[in-house]
C-alpha positions as CSV (number, residue, x, y, z in Angstrom):
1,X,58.9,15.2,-41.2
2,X,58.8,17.7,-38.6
3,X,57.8,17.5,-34.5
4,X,54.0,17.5,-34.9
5,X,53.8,15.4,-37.6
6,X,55.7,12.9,-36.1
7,X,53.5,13.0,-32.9
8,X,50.0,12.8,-34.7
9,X,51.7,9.7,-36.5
10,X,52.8,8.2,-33.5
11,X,49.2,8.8,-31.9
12,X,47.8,6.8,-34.5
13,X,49.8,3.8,-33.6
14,X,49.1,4.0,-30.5
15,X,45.2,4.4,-31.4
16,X,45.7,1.3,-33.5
17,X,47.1,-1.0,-31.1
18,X,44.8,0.6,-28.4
19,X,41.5,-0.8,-30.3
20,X,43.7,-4.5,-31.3
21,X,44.5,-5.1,-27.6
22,X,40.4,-3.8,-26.8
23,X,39.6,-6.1,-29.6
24,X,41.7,-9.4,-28.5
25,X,40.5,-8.8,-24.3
26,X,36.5,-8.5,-26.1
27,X,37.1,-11.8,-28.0
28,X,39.1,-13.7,-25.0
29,X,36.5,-12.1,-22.4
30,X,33.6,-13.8,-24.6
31,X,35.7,-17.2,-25.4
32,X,36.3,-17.0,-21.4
33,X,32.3,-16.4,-21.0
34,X,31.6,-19.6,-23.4
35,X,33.7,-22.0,-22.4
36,X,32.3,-21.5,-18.6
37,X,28.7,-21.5,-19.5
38,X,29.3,-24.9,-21.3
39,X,31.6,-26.2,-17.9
40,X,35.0,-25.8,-19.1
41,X,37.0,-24.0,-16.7
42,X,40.6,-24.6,-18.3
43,X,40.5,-21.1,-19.5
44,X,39.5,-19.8,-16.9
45,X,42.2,-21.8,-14.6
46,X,45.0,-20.6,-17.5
47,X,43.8,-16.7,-16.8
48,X,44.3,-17.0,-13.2
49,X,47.7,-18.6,-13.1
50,X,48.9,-15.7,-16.0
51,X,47.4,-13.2,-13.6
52,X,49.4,-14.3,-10.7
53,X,52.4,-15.0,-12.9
54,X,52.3,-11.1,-14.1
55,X,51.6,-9.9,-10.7
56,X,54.7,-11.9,-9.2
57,X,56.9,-10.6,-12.2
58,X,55.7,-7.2,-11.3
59,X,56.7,-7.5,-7.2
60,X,60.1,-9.1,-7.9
61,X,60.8,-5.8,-10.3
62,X,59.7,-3.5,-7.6
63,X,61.8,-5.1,-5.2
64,X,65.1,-5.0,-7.6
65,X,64.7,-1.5,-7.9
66,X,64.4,-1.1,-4.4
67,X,67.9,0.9,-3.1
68,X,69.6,-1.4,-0.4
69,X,69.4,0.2,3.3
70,X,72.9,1.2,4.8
71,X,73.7,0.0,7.7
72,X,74.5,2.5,10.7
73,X,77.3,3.6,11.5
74,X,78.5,1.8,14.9
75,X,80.2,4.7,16.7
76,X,76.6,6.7,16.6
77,X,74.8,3.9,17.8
78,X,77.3,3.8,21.0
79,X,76.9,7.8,20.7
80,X,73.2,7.3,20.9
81,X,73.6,4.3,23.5
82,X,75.8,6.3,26.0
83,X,73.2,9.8,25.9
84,X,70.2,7.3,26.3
85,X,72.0,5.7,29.7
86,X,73.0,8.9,30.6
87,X,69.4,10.7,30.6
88,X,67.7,7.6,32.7
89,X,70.3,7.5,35.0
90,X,68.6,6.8,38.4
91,X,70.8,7.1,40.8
92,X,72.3,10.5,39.4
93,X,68.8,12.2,39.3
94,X,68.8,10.9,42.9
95,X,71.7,12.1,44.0
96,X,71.4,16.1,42.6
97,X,67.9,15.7,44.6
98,X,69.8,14.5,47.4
99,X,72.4,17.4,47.7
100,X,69.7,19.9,47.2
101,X,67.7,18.5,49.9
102,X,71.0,19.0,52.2
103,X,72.0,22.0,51.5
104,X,69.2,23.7,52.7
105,X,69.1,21.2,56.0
106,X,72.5,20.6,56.5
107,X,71.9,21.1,60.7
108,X,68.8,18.0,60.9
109,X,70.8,15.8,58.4
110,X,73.4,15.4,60.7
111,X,74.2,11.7,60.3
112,X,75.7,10.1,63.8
113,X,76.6,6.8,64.4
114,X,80.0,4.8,65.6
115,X,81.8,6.0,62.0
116,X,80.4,9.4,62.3
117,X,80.5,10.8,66.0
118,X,80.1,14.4,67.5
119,X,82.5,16.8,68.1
120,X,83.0,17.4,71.7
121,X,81.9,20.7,70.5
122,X,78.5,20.1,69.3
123,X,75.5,22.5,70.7
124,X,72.2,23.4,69.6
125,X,69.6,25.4,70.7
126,X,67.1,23.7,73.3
127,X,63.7,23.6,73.9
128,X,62.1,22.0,77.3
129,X,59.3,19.9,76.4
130,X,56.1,19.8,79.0
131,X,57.3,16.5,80.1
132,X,60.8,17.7,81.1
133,X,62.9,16.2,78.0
134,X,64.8,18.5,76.1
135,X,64.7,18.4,72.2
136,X,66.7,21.0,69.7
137,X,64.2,24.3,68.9
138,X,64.2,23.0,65.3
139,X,62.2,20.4,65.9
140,X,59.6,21.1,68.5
141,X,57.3,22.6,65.6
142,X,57.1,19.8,63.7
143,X,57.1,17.3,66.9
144,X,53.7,19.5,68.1
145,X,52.7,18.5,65.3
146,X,53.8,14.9,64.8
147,X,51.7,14.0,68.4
148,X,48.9,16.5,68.3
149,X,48.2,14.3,65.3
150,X,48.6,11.6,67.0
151,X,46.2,12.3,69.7
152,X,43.6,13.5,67.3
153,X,43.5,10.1,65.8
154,X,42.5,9.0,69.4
155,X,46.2,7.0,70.0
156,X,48.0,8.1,73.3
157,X,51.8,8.3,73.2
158,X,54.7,8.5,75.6
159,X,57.8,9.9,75.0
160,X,60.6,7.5,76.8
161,X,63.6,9.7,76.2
162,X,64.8,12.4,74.2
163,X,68.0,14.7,74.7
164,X,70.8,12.9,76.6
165,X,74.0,14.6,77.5
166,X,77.4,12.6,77.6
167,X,77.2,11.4,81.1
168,X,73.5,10.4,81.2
169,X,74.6,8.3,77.6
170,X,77.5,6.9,79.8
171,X,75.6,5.9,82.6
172,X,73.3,3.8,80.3
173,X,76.0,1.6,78.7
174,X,77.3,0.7,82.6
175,X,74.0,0.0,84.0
176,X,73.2,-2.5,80.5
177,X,76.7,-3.7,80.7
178,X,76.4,-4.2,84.7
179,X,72.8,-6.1,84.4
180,X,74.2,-8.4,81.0
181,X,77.2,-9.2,83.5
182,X,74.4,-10.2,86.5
183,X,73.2,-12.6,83.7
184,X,76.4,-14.2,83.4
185,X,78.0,-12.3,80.2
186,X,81.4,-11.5,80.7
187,X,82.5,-8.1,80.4
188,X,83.7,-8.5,76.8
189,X,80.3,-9.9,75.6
190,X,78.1,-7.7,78.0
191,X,79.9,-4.5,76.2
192,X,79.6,-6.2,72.9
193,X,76.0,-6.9,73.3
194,X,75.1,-3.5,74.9
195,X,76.8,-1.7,71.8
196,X,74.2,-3.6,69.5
197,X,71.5,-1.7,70.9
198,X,73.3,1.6,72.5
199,X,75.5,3.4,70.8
200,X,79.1,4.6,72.1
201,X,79.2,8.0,74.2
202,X,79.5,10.9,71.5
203,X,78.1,8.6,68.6
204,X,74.2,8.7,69.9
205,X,71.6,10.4,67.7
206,X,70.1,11.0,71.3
207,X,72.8,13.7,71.8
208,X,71.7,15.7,69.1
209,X,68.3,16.6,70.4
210,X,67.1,15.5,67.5
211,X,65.7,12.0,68.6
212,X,63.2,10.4,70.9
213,X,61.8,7.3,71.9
214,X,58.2,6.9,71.3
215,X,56.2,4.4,73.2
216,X,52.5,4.1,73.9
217,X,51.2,5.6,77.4
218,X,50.8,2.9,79.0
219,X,54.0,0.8,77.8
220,X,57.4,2.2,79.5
221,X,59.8,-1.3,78.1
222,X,60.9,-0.4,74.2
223,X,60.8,-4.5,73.1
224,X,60.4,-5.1,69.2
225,X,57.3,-6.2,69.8
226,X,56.0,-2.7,70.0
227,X,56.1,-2.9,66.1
228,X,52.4,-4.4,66.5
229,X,51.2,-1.5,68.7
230,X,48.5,0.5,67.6
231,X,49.9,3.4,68.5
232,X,53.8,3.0,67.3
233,X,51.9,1.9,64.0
234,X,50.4,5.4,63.5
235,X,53.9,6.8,64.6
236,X,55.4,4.8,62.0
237,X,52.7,4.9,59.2
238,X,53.0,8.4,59.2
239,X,56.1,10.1,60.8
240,X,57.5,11.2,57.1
241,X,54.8,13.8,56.7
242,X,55.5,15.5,60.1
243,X,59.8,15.7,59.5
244,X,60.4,12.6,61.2
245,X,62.3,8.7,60.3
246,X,62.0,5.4,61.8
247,X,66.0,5.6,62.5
248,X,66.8,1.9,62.8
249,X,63.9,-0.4,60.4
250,X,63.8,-3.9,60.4
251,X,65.2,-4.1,57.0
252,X,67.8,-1.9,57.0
253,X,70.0,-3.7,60.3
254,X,73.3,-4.4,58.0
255,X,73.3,-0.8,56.7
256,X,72.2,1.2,60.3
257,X,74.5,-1.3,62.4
258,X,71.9,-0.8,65.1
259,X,69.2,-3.8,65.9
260,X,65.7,-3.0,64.7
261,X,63.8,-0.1,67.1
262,X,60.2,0.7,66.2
263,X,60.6,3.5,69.1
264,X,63.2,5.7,67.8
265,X,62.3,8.4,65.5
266,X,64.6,10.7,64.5
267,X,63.9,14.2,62.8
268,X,64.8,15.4,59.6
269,X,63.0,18.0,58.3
270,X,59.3,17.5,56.5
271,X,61.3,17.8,53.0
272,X,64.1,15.2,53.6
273,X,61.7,12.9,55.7
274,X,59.0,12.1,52.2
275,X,62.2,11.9,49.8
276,X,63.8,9.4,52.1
277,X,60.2,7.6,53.0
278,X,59.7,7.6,49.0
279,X,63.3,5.7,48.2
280,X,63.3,3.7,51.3
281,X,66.2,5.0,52.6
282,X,67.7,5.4,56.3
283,X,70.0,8.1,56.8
284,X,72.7,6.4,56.2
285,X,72.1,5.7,52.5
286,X,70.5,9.4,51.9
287,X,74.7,10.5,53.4
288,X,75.6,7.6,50.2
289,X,73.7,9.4,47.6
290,X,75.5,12.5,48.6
291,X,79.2,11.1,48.5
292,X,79.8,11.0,51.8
């Protein structure tokens, strides 16, 4: 028997046992169809159960030949772990944004305090304000702006103090030392509590020039309770988009080491001013993010 005739017999068969399995579904369909009609269901229970039997059969085969998944391997998922921390790191992103910031405004980022003080040195160019106080050049464009804003939105300021040389910030620790000693202080705790407020000769932002004391016109004591004033509110509210920082917030105390002052605004530059007003940071902490 060759190929072909092989196949044409073995369609045949099939043919054959096509039409017996038509035949036997025809007569079980009708014996189905009769034994309903007359109220029997039992056949029609059985055909459901062999149904569901079949199609369980058929799912548990499926899932044999299913191939098992592999776990993976554990030192890509700490590969995969480490790049993920490493792409969403905050503080990094922070910190390049940070540097770049300073670089370009290393002179106005100047950071002063008690750690950090002045060289004896230190010089910048001035400019004499209409009032008489002098401020550094670099900010007098931005400070023009700062209060001509403030005056258009119908508040009235005045500035308290701005540039003080070495002897002027001398002669304000004696006189607050002198008048906590009238009040009965000794001279340990009057210098104590004077350095809470005023900071040591060569370690005042004031001796930069870059600095002021803002006050509303007709106010001349800096108290915290200008911190409700409508005035020092608009100063406050928006000093970030004219250069400038409240220097010493009420939340920031521990990390400043100076008590809260809602009068002293200190300039940065525009740029360094919204990045630090975005992250809530004094300039201390901008000076962290930079390593220093």
């Amino acid at each position: 028997m060759n190929v072909k005739s092989f196949f044409l017999a073995l369609g045949k068969k099939i043919k054959r046992v096509f039409k017996k399995i038509r035949r036997f579904f025809k007569r079980y369909i009708r014996l189905l169809v009769r034994h309903t009609k007359a109220g029997d269901y039992s056949v029609l229970m059985y055909t459901i159960f062999a149904l569901a039997a079949i199609i369980l059969v058929v799912v548990l085969f499926v899932n044999l030949l299913k191939p098992d998944k592999k776990e993976p391997k554990k030192e890509n998922t700490a590969t995969h772990t480490n790049a993920v921390t490493e792409t969403v790191n905050p503080n990094l992103e922070l910190s390049k944004e940070a540097k770049a910031i300073y670089e370009k405004n290393k002179a106005t980022l100047i950071l002063v305090n008690k750690d950090n003080p002045l060289p004896e040195d230190y010089s910048f160019e001035q400019h004499t304000l209409n009032s008489g106080f002098v401020i550094d050049e670099q900010a007098y464009i931005d400070l023009y702006r700062f209060t001509k804003a403030c005056n258009d939105a119908d508040f009235h300021y005045n500035i308290i103090s701005a540039y003080r040389d070495r002897e002027t910030q001398q002669g304000i620790i004696d006189r607050n030392i002198q008048e906590l000693m009238d009040k009965g202080l000794s001279e340990e705790e009057a210098r104590a509590k004077t350095y809470e407020t005023v900071q040591m000769v060569g370690c005042s932002e004031h001796e930069t020039g870059l600095s002021l004391d803002l006050s509303d016109e007709d106010i001349f004591t800096l108290t915290e309770d200008l911190e409700t004033n409508p005035t020092i509110k608009w100063f406050t509210d928006n000093c970030y988009n004219y250069g400038f920082i409240l220097r010493y917030p009420k939340d920031k105390v521990e990390v400043t080491g100076i008590n809260y002052e809602p009068w002293h605004f200190r300039y940065v530059g525009e740029e360094a001013a919204i990045f630090m007003h975005e992250h809530n940071l004094t300039l201390e902490e901008f000076h962290q993010l930079l390593g220093n």
